[in-house]
MARNUBA-693222 format. One record per residue (C-alpha): x, y, z; residue number from 1. Coordinates in Angstrom, 2 decimals. Example, Ala and Ser with C-alpha at 12.3 -4.5 7.8 and 13.67 -1.06 7.14 Angstrom:
// residues 2
+---------+---------+---------+-----+
!    east !   north !      up !  nr !
+---------+---------+---------+-----+
!   12.30 !   -4.50 !    7.80 !   1 !
!   13.67 !   -1.06 !    7.14 !   2 !
+---------+---------+---------+-----+
END
This chain:
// residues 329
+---------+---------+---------+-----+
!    east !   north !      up !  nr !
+---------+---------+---------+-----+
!    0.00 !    0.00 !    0.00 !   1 !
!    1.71 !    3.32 !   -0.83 !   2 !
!    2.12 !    6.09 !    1.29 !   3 !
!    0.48 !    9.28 !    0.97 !   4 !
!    2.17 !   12.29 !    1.69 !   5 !
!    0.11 !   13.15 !    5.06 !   6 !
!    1.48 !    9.45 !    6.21 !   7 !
!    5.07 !   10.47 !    5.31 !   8 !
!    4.83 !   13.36 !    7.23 !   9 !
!    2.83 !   11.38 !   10.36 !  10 !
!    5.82 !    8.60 !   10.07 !  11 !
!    9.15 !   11.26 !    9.86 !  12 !
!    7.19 !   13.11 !   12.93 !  13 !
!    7.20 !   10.44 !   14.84 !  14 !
!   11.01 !    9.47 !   14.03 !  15 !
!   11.75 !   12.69 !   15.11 !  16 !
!   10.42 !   11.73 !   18.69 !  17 !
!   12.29 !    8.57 !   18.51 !  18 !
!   14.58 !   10.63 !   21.04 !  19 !
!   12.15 !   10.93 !   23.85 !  20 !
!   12.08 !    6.55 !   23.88 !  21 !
!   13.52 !    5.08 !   26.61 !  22 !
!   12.96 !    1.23 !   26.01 !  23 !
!   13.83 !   -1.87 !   27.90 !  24 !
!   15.39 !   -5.21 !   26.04 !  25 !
!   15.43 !   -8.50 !   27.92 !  26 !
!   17.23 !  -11.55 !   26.15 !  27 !
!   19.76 !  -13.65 !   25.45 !  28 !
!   22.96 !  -11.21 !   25.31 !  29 !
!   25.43 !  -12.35 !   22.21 !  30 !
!   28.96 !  -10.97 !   21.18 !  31 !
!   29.17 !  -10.59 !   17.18 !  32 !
!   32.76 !  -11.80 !   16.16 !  33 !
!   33.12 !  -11.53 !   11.65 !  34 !
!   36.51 !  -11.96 !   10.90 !  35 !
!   36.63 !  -10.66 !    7.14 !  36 !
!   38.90 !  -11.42 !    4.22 !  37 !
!   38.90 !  -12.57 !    0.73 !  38 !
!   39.28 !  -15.86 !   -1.41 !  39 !
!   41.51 !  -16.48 !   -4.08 !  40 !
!   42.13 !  -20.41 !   -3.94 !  41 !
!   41.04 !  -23.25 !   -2.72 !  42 !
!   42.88 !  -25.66 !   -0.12 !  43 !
!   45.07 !  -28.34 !   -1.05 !  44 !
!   44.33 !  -30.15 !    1.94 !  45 !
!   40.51 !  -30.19 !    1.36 !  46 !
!   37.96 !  -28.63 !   -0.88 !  47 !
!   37.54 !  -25.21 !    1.24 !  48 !
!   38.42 !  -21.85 !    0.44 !  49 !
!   41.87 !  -20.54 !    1.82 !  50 !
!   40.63 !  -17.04 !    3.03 !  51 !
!   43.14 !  -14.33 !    3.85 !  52 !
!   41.85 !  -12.48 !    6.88 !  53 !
!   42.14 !   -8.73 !    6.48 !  54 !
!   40.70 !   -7.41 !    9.62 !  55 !
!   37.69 !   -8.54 !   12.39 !  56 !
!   35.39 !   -6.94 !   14.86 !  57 !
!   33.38 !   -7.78 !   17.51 !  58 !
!   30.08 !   -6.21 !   18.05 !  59 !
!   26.75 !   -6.67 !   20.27 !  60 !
!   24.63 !   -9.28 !   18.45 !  61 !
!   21.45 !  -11.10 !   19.96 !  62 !
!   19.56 !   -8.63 !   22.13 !  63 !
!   22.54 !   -6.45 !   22.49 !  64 !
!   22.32 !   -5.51 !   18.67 !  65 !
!   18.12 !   -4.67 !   19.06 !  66 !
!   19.64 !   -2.27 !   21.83 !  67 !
!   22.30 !   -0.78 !   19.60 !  68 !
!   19.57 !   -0.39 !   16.85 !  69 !
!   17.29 !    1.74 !   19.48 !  70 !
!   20.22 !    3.90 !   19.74 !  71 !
!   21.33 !    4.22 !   16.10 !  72 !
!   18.08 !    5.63 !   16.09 !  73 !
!   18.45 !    8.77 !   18.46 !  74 !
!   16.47 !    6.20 !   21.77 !  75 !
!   17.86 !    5.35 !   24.63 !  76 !
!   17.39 !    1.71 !   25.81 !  77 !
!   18.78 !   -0.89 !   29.05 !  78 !
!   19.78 !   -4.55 !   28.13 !  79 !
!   18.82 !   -6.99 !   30.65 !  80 !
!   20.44 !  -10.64 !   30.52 !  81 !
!   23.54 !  -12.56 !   31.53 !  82 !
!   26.68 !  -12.70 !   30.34 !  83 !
!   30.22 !  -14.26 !   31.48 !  84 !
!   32.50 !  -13.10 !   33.94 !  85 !
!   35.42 !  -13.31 !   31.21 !  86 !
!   37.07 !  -11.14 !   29.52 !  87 !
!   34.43 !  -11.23 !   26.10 !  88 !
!   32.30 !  -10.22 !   28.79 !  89 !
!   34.46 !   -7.40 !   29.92 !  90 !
!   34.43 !   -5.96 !   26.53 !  91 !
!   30.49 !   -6.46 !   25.50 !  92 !
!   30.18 !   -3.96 !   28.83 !  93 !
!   32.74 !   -1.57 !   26.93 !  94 !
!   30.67 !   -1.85 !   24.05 !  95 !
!   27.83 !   -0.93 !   25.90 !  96 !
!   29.46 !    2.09 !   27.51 !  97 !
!   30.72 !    3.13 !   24.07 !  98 !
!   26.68 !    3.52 !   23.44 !  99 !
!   26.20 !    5.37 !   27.08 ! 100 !
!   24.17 !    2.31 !   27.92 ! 101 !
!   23.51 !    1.80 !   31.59 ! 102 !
!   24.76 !   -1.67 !   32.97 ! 103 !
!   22.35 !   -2.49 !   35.66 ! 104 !
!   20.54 !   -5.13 !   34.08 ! 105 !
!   23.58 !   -7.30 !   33.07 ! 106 !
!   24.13 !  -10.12 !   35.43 ! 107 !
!   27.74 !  -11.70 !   35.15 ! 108 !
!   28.10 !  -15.62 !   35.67 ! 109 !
!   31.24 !  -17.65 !   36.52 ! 110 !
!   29.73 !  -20.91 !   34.71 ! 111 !
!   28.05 !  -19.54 !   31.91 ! 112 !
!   30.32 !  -17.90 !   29.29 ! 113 !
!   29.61 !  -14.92 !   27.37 ! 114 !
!   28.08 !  -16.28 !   23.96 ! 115 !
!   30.30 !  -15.92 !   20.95 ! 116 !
!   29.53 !  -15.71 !   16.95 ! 117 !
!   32.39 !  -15.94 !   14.46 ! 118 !
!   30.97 !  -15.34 !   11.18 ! 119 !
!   34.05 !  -15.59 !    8.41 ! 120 !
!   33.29 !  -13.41 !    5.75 ! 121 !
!   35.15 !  -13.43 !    1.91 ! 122 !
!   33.42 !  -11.11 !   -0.77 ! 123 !
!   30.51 !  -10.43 !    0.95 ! 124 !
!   29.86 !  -14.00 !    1.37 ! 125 !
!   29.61 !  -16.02 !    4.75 ! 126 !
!   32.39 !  -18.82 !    4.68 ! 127 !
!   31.44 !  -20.17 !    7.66 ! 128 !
!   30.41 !  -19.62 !   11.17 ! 129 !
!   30.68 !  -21.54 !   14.84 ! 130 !
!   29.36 !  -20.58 !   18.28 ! 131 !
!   30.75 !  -21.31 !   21.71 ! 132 !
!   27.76 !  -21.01 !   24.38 ! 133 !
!   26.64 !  -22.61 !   26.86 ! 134 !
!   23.00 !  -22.63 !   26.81 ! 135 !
!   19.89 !  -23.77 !   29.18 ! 136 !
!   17.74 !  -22.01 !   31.80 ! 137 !
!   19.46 !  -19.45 !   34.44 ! 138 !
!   20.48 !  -20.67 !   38.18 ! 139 !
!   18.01 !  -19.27 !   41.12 ! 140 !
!   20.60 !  -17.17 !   42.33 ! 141 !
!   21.16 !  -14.97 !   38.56 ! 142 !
!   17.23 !  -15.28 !   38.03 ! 143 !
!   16.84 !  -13.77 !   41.13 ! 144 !
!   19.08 !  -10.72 !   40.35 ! 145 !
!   17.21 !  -10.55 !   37.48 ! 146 !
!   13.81 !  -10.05 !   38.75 ! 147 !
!   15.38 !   -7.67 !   41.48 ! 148 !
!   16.23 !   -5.18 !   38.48 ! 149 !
!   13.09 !   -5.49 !   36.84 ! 150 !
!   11.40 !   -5.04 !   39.85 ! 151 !
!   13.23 !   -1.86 !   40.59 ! 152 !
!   13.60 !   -0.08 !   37.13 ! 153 !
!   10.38 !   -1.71 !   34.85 ! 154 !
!    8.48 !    1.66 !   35.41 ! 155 !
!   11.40 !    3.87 !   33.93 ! 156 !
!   10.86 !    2.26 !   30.19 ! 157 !
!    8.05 !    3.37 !   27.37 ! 158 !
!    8.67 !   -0.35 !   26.21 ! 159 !
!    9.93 !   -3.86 !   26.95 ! 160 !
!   11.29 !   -6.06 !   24.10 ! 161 !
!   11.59 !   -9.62 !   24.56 ! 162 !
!   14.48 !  -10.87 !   22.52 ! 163 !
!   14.49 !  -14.47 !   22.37 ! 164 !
!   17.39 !  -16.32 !   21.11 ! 165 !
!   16.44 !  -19.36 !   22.74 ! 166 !
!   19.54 !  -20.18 !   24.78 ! 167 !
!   17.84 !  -20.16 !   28.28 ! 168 !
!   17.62 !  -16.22 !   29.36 ! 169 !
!   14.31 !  -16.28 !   28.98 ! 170 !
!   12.04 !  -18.90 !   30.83 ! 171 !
!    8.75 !  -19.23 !   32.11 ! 172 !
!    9.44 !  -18.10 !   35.67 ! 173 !
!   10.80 !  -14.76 !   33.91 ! 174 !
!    8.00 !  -14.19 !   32.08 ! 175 !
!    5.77 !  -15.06 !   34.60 ! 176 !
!    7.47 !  -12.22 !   36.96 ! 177 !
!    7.37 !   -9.56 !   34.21 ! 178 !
!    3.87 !  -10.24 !   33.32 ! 179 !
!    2.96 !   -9.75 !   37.10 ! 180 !
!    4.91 !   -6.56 !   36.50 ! 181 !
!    3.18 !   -5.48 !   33.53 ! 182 !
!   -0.14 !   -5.76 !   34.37 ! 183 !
!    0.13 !   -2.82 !   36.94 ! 184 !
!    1.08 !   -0.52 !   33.70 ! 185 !
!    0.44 !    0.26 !   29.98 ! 186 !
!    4.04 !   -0.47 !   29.17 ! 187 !
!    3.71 !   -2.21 !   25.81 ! 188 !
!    5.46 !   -5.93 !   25.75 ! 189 !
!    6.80 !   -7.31 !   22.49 ! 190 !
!    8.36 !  -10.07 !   21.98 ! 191 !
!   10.38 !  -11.64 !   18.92 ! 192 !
!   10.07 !  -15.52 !   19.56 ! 193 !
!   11.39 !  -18.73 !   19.17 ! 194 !
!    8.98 !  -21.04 !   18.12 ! 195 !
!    9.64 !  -23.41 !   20.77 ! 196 !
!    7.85 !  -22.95 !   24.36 ! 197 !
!    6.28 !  -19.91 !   22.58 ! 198 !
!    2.87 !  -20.48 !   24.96 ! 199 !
!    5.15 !  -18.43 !   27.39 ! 200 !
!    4.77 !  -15.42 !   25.36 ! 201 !
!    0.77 !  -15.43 !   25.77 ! 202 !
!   -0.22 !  -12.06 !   26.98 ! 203 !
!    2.47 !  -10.47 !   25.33 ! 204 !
!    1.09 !   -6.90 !   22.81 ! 205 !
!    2.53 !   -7.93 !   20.05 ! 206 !
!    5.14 !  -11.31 !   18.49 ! 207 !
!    7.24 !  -10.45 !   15.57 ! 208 !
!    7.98 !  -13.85 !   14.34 ! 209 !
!    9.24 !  -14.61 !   10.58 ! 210 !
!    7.70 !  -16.74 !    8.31 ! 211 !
!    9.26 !  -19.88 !    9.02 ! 212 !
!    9.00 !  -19.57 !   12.54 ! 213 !
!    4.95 !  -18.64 !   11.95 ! 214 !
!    4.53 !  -21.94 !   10.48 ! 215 !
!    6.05 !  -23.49 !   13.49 ! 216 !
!    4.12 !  -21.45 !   15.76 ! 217 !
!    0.55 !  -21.58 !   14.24 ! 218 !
!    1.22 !  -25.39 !   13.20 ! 219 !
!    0.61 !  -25.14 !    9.05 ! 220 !
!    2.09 !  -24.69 !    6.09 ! 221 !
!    1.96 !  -21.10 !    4.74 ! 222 !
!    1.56 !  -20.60 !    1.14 ! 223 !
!   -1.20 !  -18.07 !    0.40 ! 224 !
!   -2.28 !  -14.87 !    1.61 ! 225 !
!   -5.47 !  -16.64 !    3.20 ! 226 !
!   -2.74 !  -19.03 !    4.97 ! 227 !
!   -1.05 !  -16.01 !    6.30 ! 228 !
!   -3.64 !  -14.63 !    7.26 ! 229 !
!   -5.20 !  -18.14 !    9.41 ! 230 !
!   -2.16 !  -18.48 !   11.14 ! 231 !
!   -2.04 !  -15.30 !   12.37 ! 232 !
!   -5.47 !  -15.33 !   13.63 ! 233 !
!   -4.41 !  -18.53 !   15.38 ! 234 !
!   -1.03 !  -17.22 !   17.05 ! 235 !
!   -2.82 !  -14.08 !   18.00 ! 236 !
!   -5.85 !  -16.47 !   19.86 ! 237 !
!   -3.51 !  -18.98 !   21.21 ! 238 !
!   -1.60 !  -16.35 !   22.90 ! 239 !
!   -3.87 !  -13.76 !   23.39 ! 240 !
!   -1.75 !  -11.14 !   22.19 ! 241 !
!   -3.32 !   -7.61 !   20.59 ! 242 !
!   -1.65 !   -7.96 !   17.27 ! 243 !
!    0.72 !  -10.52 !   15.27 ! 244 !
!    3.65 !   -9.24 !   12.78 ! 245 !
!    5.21 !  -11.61 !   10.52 ! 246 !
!    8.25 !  -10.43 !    8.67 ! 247 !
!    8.80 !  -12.32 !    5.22 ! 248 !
!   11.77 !  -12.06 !    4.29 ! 249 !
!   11.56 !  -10.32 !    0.45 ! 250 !
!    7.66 !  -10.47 !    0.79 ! 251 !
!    7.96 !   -7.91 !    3.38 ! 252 !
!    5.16 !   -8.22 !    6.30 ! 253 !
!    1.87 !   -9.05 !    7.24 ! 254 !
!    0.27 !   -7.45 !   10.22 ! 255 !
!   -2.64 !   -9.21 !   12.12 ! 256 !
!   -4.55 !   -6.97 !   14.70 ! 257 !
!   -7.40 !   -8.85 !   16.75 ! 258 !
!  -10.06 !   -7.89 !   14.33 ! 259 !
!   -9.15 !   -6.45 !   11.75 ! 260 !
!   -8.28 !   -7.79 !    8.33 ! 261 !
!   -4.75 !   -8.80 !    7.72 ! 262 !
!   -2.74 !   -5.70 !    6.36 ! 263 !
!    0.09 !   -6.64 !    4.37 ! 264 !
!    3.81 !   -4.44 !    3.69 ! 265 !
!    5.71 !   -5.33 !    0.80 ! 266 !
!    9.45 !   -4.57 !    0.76 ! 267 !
!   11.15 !   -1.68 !    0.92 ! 268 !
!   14.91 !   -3.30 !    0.12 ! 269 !
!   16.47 !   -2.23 !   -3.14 ! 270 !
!   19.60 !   -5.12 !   -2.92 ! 271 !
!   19.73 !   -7.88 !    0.12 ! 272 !
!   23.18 !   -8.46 !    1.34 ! 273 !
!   23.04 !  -10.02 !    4.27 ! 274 !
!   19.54 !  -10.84 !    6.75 ! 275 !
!   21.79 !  -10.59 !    9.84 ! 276 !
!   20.04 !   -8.73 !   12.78 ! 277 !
!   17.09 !   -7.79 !   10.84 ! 278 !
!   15.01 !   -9.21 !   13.22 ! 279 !
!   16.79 !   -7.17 !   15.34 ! 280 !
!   16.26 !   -3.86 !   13.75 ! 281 !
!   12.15 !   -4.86 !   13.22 ! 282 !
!   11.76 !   -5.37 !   16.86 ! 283 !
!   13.86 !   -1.93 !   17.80 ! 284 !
!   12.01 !   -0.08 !   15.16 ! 285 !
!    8.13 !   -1.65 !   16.19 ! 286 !
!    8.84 !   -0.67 !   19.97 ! 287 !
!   10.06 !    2.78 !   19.26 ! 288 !
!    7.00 !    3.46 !   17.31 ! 289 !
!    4.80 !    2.41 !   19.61 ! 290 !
!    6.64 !    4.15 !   22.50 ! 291 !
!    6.29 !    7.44 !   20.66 ! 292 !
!    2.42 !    6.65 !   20.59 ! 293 !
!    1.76 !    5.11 !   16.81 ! 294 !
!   -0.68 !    2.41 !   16.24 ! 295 !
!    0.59 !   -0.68 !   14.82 ! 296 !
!   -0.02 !   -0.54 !   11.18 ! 297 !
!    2.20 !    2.77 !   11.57 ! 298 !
!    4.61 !    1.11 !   13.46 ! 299 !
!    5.24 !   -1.71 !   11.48 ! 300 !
!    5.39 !    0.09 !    7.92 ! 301 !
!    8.73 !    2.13 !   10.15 ! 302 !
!    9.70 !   -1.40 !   10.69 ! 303 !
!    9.19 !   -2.28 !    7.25 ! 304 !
!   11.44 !    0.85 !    6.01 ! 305 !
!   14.03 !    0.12 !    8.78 ! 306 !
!   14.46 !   -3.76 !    7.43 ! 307 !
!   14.71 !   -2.42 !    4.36 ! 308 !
!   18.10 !   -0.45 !    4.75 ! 309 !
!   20.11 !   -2.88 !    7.55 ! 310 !
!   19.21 !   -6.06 !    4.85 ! 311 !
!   21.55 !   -3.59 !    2.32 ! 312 !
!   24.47 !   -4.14 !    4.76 ! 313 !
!   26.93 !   -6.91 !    5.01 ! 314 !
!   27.24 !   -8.22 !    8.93 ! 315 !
!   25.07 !   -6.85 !   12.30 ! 316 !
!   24.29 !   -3.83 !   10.78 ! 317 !
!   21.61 !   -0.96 !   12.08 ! 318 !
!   19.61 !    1.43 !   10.60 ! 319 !
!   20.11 !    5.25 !   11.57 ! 320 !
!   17.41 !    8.23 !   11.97 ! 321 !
!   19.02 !    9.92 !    8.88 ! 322 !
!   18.97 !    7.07 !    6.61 ! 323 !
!   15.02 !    6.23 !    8.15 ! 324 !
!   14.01 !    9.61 !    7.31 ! 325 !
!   15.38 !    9.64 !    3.89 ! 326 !
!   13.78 !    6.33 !    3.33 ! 327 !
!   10.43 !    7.34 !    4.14 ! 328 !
!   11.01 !   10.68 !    1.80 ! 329 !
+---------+---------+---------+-----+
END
């Protein structure tokens, strides 16, 4: 559906508010690593590609990158989750107070390391990638400091985003606690899921999963707009949340509101380099709308736009207020 001009001016207003945010992420905290080089051979030990490393970073990834996407766009936001008391650790808090992101929230653990992605990148390609994590649900004692921070700070944030990565951060005892929480406000809860255990999302305002992971969620195969449009009605009843997003990769999105008919958003991306984090930036840029008082529809067409540009982008990548506005121009 194309925007008129009176929605392009509605939609840069509110981007201009985007500043006033102050948003909340809960989830499973993950350190980027892309070591990045190029390809000219193959090995003559085995058929890989040699690649000669040029240079590597490490950045926030998980729901440390849907933080540093609230503050590419002019928010502020607090990350909530547990990391390792090692030295990747160390420097994911450094990366963090690069951002002037408070700290509070992040619980460090002497048997869990800090999660760690190395993506190997030759001509814009991923080689290959391996993880080192330890995964599975949190011990009383770091749940426990956990709900002690939400308990103290919850009523500071416009928004809470559940990040799921599905690596034990978030269980049902957490979400139990911050839906006790919640229902004393009109903070808005949203939540990008994993398919599995999703019935401990129900109650949540709105789920942002993709298509692959709707399927799982909702049970069926999904093939047609009518398809789309039946498994979001049955996420949206199964976990009585107020609206469903599903982001579709090159389709764009389809937005489900109790009620209403399903309103669809094609793309926005001119080239796709790399899907990394776009999740990411959809759940960053849905919570900032709403936090800035846009309905969903609204919200998710900034979402939409904001997918658009980081999918343009080779590794974790983010999409800035500048390049937002100019998009919806």
């Amino acid at each position: 559906m194309p925007l008129s001009t009176l929605d392009k001016k509605a939609l840069a207003r509110a981007v201009k508010k985007f500043h006033t945010a102050n948003i909340l992420v809960i989830g499973d905290i993950i350190v980027d690593h892309f070591i990045w080089g190029s390809v000219s051979r193959i090995s003559p030990e085995a058929p890989v590609p040699v690649v000669n490393v040029t240079h590597e970073n490490l950045m926030l990834g998980g729901s440390a990158n849907v933080l540093h996407n609230i503050y590419a766009q002019g928010a502020k936001s607090a990350l909530c989750g547990v990391i390792g008391n090692d030295a990747m650790g160390g420097h994911l808090l450094k990366l963090l107070a690069d951002l002037g992101s408070p700290t509070s929230g992040i619980v460090r653990s002497d048997n869990r390391p800090t999660i760690l992605k190395t993506r190997i990148v030759a001509q814009h390609q991923q080689v290959v990638r391996f993880d080192r994590e330890k995964t599975g649900e949190l011990s009383k004692a770091r749940l426990l400091e956990v709900k002690r921070f939400l308990d103290d700070h919850l009523r500071d944030f416009d928004a809470v985003i559940v990040s799921d990565y599905d690596k034990g951060m978030i269980s049902p005892a957490l979400m139990n606690h911050l839906r006790t929480l919640l229902t004393q406000s009109k903070i808005p809860l949203l939540v990008d899921p994993k398919p599995r255990h999703c019935e401990r999302f129900k109650g949540a305002t709105i789920i942002t999963p993709n298509h692959h992971e709707a399927e799982l969620m909702s049970g069926m195969k999904i093939g047609s707009e009518k398809e789309l449009a039946t498994a979001a009605k049955k996420m949206q009843k199964m976990l009585d949340c107020e609206a469903v997003l599903i982001t579709r990769g090159e389709a764009g999105m389809a937005l489900y509101e109790k009620g209403k008919p399903l309103y669809t958003i094609p793309t926005v991306a001119k080239e796709v380099y790399d899907v990394t984090g776009a999740g990411d930036t959809v759940a960053a840029t849905l919570a900032l709308g709403l936090a800035v008082g846009l309905g969903f529809a609204e919200a998710a067409t900034l979402a939409n736009f904001a997918a658009g540009i980081v999918v343009g982008k080779v590794g974790t990548a983010t999409a800035s207020t500048e390049e937002l506005l100019r998009a919806i121009a």
